[in-house]
GUTI-254567 format. One record per residue (C-alpha): x, y, z; residue number from 1. Coordinates in steps of 0.001 Angstrom, whole numbers, plus 524288, in hexadecimal, padded with zeros to 5 digits. Example, Ala and Ser with C-alpha at 12.3 -4.5 7.8 and 13.67 -1.06 7.14 Angstrom:
[rec [8300C; 7EE6C; 81E78]; 1]
[rec [83566; 7FBDC; 81BE4]; 2]
# end
This chain:
[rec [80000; 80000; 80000]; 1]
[rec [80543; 80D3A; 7FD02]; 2]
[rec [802A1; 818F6; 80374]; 3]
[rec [80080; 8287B; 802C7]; 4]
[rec [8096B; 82FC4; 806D9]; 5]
[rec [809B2; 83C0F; 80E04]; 6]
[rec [7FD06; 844E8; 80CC1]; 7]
[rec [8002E; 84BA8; 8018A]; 8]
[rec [80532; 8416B; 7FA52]; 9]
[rec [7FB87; 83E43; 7F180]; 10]
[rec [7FF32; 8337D; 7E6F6]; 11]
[rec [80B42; 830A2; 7EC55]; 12]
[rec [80CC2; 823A3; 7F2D7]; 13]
[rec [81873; 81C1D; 7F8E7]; 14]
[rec [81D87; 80FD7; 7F4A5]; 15]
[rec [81DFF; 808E8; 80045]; 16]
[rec [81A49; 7FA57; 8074A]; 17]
[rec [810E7; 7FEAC; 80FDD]; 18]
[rec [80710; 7F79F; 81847]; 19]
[rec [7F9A6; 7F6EE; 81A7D]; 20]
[rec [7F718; 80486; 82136]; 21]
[rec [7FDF9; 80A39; 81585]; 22]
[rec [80BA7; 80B4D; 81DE7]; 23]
[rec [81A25; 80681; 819F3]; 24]
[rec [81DC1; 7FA30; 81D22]; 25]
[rec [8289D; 7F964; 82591]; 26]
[rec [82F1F; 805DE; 8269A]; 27]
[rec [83C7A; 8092D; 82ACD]; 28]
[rec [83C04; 8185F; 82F7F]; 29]
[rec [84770; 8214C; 834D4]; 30]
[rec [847BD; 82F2F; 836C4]; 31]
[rec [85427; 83425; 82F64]; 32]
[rec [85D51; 83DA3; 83A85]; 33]
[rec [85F73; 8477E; 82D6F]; 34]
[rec [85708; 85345; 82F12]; 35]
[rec [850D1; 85690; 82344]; 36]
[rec [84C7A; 864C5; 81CE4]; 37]
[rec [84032; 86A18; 81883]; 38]
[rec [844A0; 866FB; 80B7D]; 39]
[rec [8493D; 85ADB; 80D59]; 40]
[rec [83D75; 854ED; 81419]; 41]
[rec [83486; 858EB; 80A3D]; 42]
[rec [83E7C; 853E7; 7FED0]; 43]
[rec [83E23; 8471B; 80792]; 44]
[rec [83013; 84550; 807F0]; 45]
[rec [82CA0; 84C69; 7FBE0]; 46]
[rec [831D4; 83AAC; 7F6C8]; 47]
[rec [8257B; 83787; 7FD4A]; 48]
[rec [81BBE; 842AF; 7FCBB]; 49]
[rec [81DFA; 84BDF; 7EF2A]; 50]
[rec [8165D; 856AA; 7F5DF]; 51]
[rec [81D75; 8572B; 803A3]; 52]
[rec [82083; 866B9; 80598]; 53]
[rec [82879; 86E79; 80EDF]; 54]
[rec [821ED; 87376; 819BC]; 55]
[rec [82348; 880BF; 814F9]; 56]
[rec [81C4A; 87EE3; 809AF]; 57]
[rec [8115B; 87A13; 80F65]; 58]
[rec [80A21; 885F5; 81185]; 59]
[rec [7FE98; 88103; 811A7]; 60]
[rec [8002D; 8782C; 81C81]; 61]
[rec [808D8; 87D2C; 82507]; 62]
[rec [80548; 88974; 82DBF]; 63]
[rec [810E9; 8934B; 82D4D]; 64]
[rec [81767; 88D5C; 83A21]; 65]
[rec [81A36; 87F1E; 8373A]; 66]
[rec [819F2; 8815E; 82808]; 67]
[rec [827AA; 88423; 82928]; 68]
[rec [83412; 879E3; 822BE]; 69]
[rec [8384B; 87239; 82D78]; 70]
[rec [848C6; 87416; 83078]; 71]
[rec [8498E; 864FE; 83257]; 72]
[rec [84285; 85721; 83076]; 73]
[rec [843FA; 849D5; 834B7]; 74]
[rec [8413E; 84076; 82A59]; 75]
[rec [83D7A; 8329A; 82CAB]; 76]
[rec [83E14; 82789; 823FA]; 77]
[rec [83B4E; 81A77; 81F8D]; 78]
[rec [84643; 81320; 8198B]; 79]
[rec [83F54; 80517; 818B7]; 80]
[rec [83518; 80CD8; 80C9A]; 81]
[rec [83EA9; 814E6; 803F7]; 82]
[rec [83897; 81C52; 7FA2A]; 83]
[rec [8419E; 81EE2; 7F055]; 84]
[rec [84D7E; 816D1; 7F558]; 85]
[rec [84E4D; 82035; 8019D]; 86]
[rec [846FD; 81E92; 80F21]; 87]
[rec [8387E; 8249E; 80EBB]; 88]
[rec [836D6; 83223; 815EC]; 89]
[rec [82A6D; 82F79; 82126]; 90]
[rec [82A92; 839E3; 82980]; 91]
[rec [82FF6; 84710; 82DD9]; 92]
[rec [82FF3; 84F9B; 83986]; 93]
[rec [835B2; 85DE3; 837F3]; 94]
[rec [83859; 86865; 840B0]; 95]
[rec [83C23; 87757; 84026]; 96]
[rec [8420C; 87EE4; 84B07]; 97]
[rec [83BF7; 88DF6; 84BD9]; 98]
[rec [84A01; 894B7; 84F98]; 99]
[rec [84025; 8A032; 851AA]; 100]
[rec [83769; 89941; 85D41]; 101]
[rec [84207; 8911B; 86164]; 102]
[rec [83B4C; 883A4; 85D7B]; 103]
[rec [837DB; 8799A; 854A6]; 104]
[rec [82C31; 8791D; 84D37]; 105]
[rec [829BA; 869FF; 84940]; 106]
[rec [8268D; 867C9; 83A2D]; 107]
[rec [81F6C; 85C0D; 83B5B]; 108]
[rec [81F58; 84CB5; 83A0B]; 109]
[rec [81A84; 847BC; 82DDB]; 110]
[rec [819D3; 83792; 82B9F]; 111]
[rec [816B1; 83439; 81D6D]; 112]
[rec [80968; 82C87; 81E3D]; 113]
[rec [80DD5; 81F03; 81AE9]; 114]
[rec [815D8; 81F49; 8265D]; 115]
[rec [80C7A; 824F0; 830C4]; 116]
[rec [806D8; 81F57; 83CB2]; 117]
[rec [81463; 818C2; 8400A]; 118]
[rec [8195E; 821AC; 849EC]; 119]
[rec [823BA; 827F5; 842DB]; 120]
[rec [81FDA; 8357B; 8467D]; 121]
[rec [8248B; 834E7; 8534A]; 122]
[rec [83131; 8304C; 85016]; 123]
[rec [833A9; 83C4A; 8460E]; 124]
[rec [82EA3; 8460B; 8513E]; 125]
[rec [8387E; 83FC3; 85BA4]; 126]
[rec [843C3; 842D7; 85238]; 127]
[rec [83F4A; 84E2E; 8503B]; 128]
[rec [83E4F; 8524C; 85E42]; 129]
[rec [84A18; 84A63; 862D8]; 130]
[rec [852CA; 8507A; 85826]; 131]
[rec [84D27; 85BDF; 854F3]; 132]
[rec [8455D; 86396; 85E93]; 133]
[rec [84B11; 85C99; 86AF2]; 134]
[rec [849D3; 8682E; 8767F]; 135]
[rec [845BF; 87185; 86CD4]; 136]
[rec [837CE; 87870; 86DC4]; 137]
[rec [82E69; 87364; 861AB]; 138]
[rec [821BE; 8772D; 85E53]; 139]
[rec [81837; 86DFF; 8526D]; 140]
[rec [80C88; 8710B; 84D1D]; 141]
[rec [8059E; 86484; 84C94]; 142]
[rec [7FB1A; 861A4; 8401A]; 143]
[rec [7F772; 8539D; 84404]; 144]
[rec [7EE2C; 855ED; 84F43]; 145]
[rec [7ED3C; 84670; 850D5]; 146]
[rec [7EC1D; 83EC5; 85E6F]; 147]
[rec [7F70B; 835AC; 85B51]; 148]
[rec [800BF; 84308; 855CA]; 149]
[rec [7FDAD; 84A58; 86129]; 150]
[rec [80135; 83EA0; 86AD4]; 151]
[rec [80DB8; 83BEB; 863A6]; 152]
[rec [811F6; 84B43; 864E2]; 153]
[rec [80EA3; 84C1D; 874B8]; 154]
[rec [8161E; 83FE0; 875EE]; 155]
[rec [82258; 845B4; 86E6C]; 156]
[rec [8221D; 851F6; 87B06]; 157]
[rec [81AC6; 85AA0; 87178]; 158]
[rec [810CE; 863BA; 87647]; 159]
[rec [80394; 8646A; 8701F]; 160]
[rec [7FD67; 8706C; 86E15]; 161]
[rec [80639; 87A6C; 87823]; 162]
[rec [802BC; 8874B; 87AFD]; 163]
[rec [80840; 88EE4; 86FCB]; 164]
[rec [80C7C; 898B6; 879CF]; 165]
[rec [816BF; 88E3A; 87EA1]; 166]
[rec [81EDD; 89218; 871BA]; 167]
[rec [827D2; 89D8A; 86FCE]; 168]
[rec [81F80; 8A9C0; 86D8F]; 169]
[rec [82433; 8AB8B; 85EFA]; 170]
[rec [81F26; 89DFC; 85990]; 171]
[rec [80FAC; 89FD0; 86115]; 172]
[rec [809D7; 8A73D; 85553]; 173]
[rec [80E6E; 89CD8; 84C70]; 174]
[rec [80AAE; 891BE; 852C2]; 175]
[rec [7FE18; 8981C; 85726]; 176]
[rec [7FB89; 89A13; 8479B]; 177]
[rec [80020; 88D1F; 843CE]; 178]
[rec [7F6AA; 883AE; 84E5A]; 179]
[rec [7EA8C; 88D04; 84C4C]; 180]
[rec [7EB6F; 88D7B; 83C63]; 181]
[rec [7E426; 886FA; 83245]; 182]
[rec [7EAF3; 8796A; 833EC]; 183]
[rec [7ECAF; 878DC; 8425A]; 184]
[rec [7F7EF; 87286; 84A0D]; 185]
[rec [7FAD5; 86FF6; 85698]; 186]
[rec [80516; 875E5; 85E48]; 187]
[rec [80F52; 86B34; 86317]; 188]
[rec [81D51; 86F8A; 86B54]; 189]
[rec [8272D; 868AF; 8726B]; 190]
[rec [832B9; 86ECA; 87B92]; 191]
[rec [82A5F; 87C7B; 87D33]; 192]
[rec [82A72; 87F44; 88CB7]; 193]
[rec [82BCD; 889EE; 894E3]; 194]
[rec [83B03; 88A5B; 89583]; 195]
[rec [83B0F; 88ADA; 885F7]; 196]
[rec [82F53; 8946E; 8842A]; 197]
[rec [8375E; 89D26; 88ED3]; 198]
[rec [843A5; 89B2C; 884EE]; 199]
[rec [83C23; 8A0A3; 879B0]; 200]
[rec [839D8; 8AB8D; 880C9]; 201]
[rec [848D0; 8AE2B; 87DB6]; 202]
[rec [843D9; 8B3D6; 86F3E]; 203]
[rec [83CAE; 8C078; 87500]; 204]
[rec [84326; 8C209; 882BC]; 205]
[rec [84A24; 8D121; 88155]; 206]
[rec [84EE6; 8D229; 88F83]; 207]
[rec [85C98; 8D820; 891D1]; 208]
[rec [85B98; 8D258; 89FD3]; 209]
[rec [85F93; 8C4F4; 89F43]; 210]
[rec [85CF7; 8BEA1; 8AB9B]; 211]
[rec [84F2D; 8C30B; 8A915]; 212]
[rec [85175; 8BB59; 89BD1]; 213]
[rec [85452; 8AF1D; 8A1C8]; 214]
[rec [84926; 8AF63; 8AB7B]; 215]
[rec [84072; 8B358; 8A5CD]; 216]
[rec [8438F; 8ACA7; 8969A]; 217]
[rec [84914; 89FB9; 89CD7]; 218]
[rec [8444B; 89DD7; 8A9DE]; 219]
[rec [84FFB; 89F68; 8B22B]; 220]
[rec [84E64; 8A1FE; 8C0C9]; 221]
[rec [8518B; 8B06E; 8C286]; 222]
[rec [85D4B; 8ABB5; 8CD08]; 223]
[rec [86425; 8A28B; 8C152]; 224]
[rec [8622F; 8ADD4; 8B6EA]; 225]
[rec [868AB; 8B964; 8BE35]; 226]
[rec [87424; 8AFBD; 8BF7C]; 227]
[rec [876F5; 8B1A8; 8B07D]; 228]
[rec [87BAF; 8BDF8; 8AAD4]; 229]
[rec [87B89; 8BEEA; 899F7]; 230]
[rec [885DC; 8C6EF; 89131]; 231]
[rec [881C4; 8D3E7; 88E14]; 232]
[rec [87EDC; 8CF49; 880D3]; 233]
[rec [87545; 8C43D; 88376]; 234]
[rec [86CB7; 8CC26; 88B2C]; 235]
[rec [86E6B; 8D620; 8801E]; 236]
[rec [86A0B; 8CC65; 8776D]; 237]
[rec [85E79; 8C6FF; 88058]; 238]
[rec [85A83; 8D531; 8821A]; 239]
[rec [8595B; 8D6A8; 871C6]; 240]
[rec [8531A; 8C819; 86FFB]; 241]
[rec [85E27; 8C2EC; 8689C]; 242]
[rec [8627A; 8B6B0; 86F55]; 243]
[rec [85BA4; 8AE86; 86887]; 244]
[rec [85D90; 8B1B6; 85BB1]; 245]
[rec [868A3; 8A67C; 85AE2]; 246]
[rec [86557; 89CAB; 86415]; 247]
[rec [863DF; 88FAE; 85F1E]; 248]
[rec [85984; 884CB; 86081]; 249]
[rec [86591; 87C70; 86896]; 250]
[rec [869DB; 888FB; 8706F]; 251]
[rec [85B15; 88AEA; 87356]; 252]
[rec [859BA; 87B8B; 877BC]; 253]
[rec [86630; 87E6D; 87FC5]; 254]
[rec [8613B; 88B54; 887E2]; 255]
[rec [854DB; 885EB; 88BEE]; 256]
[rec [85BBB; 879E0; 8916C]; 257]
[rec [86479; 88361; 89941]; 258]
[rec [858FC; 88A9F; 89FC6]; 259]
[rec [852DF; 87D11; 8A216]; 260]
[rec [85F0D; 876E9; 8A706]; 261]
[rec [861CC; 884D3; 8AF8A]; 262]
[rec [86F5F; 88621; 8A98D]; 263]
[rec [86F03; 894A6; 8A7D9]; 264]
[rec [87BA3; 897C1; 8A8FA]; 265]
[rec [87C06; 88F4F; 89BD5]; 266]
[rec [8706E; 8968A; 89710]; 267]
[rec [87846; 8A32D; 897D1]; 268]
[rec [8837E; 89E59; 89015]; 269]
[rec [87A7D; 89833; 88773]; 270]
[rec [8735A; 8A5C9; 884D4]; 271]
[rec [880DF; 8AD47; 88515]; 272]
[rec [885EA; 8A2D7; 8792C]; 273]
[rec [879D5; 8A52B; 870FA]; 274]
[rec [87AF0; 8B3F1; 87471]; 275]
[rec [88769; 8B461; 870A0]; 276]
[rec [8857B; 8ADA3; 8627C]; 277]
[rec [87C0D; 8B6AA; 85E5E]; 278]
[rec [884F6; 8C2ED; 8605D]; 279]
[rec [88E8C; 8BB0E; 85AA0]; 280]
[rec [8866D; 8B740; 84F46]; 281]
[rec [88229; 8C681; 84F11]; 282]
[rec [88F63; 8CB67; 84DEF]; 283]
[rec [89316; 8C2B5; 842B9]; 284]
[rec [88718; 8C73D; 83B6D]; 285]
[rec [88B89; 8D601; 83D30]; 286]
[rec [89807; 8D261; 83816]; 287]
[rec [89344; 8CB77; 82C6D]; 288]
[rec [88BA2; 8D589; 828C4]; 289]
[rec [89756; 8DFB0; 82983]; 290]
[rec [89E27; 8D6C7; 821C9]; 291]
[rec [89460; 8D612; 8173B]; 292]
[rec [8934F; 8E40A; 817E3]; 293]
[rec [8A164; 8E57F; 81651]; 294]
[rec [8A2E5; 8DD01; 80AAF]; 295]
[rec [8968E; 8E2B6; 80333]; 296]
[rec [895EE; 8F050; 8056B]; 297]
[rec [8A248; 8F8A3; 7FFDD]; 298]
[rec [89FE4; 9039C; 808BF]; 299]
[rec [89D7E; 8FEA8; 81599]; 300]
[rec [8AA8E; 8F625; 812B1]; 301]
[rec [8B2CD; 9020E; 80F24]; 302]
[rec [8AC12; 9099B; 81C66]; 303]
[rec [8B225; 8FBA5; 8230E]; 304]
[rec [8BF96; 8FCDC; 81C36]; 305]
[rec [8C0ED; 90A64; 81F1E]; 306]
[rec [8BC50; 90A53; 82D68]; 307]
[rec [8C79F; 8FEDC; 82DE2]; 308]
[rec [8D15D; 909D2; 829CA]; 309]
[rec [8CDCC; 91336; 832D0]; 310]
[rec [8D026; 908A6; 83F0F]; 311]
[rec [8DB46; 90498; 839CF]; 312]
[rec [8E175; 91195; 83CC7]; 313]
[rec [8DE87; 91376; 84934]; 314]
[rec [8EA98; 90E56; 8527A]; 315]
[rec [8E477; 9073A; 85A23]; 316]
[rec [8DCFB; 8FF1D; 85092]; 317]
[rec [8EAF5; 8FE04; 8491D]; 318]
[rec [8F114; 8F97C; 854F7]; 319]
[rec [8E7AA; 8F004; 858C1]; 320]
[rec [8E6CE; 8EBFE; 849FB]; 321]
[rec [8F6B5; 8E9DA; 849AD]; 322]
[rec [8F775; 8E2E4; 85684]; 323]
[rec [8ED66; 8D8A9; 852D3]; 324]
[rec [8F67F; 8D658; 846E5]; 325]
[rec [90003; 8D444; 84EFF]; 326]
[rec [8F87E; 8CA98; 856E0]; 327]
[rec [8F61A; 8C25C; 84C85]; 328]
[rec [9022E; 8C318; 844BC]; 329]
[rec [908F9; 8BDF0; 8534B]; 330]
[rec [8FD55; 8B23F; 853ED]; 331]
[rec [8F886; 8AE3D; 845CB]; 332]
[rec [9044E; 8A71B; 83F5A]; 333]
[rec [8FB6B; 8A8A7; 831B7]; 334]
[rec [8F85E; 8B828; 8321B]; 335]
[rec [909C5; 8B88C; 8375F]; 336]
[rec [90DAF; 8B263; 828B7]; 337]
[rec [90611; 8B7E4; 82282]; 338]
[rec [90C55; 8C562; 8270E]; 339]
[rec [91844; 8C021; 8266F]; 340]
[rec [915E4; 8BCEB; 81649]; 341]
[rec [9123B; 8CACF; 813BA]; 342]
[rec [91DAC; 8CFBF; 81B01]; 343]
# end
């Protein structure tokens, strides 16, 4: 017996053994470790369904939120039916972190219908979670409102249907828009609790006092947070909402289990590290741009060249100039011939 596959695969059928039910007889299935693109899930499964999309192009389906390419997929398949000469794709679950909101937003589980009703959805959504999202807050938007779906999500640690005020303040409107639409969902999170709802408060906090910061952002008992004293220019940065403009989803992991563990003095250093990249990473941005600048624009290089002169003559600038020559002629062999040759 042969048997439709997916929903909007109309006319196309698999070649496969299959039994009674309509299912394959004795399959093999593995989820492959590789993570696969956008692209290359849809090329995969475009073998087995002509019409398969990516999520972005369908518009029509998708609300705005989840209709979004996912960064990543798990793919499994089933190497004892090859189509083709090369294991059958079955099933995919995809994710996409939100660097914005500080979480991941799952893309779904999809199982191809011959191979439904065999419990390989919950082994997809365990990598997934396992590999992927681990500590991580996640939000879903579940579509499949079933008994048996919901059951298998609560018994994953998922929430089912959480206040939508439990998530960062920047993501509410969205999700509000995307469970109340014309196909509604169902909200679903995992990993959102007080300690990481306080954390996302980190993306609007303004204060230049920073033991106020840490109470009041993380929870730290006022006695613990006047113990710590910040550089200058973190609480600069706090006070002008920059510090998190370059932390990362494993920095973010790693600062919440700080405050949970009460290491604060590590929390400081931890804050002072990321602080301190993004002046870095500031600084070289100024400097590229000068440099561009410099190398495209005629004028502003010969303002540069002659601003150079003018130093140059001043004798302190020439003495400081001649003894760091003679710094590096005494400890750089290299730059000591090479004087040497012109000599």
């Amino acid at each position: 017996m042969k048997k439709e596959l997916g929903t909007d695969a109309k006319g196309n059928y698999l070649p496969l053994r299959t039994d009674d039910e309509g299912r394959p007889v004795s399959p093999d299935t593995y989820i492959d470790d590789k993570i696969y693109s956008e692209e290359e899930m849809v090329s995969l499964f475009r073998k087995v369904n002509p019409g398969r999309k990516t999520r972005a192009e369908m518009t029509d389906f998708f609300p705005p939120l989840t209709g979004q390419n996912a960064d990543g997929y798990f793919i499994m398949f089933d190497r004892a039916n090859p189509l083709g000469g090369e294991p059958l794709p079955v099933g995919r679950v995809g994710w996409k972190y939100l660097q914005k909101h500080k979480l991941y937003l799952t893309t779904g589980i999809k199982i191809i219908d011959m191979y439904r009703g065999m419990g390989l959805s919950r082994s997809l959504w365990r990598k997934r979670d396992s590999e992927i999202i681990k500590n991580t807050p996640a939000i879903g938007m579940a579509s499949n409102f079933s008994e048996s779906w919901i059951k298998l999500i609560q018994s994953e640690g998922w929430k089912i249907d959480p206040p939508v005020e439990s998530l960062p303040e920047s993501i509410q409107d969205e999700v509000r828009e995307t469970i109340e639409g014309e196909k509604p969902r169902r909200l679903i999170s995992k990993n959102i609790d007080v300690a990481m709802k306080k954390a996302w408060e980190i993306l609007k906090t303004t204060t230049t006092d920073f033991q106020r910061f840490l109470v009041e952002v993380f929870g730290i008992p006022r006695a613990e947070a006047r113990k710590l004293t910040a550089s200058p220019s973190l609480q600069q940065s706090i006070g002008q909402g920059r510090l998190t403009e370059f932390i990362t989803e494993r920095e973010f992991e790693q600062i919440i289990d700080l405050v949970e563990s009460k290491q604060y003095e590590a929390l400081l250093r931890g804050l002072e590290g990321i602080n301190s990249r993004y002046l870095r990473t500031s600084e070289e941005r100024k400097n590229e741009k000068k440099r561009e600048k410099y190398a495209n624009d005629p004028e502003y290089r010969e303002r540069i060249l002659e601003s150079n002169k003018e130093r140059r003559k001043i004798p302190e600038n020439k003495e400081k100039r001649n003894r760091r020559l003679r710094e590096r002629y005494a400890n750089d062999p290299e730059f000591r011939k090479k004087k040497k040759r012109k000599i």
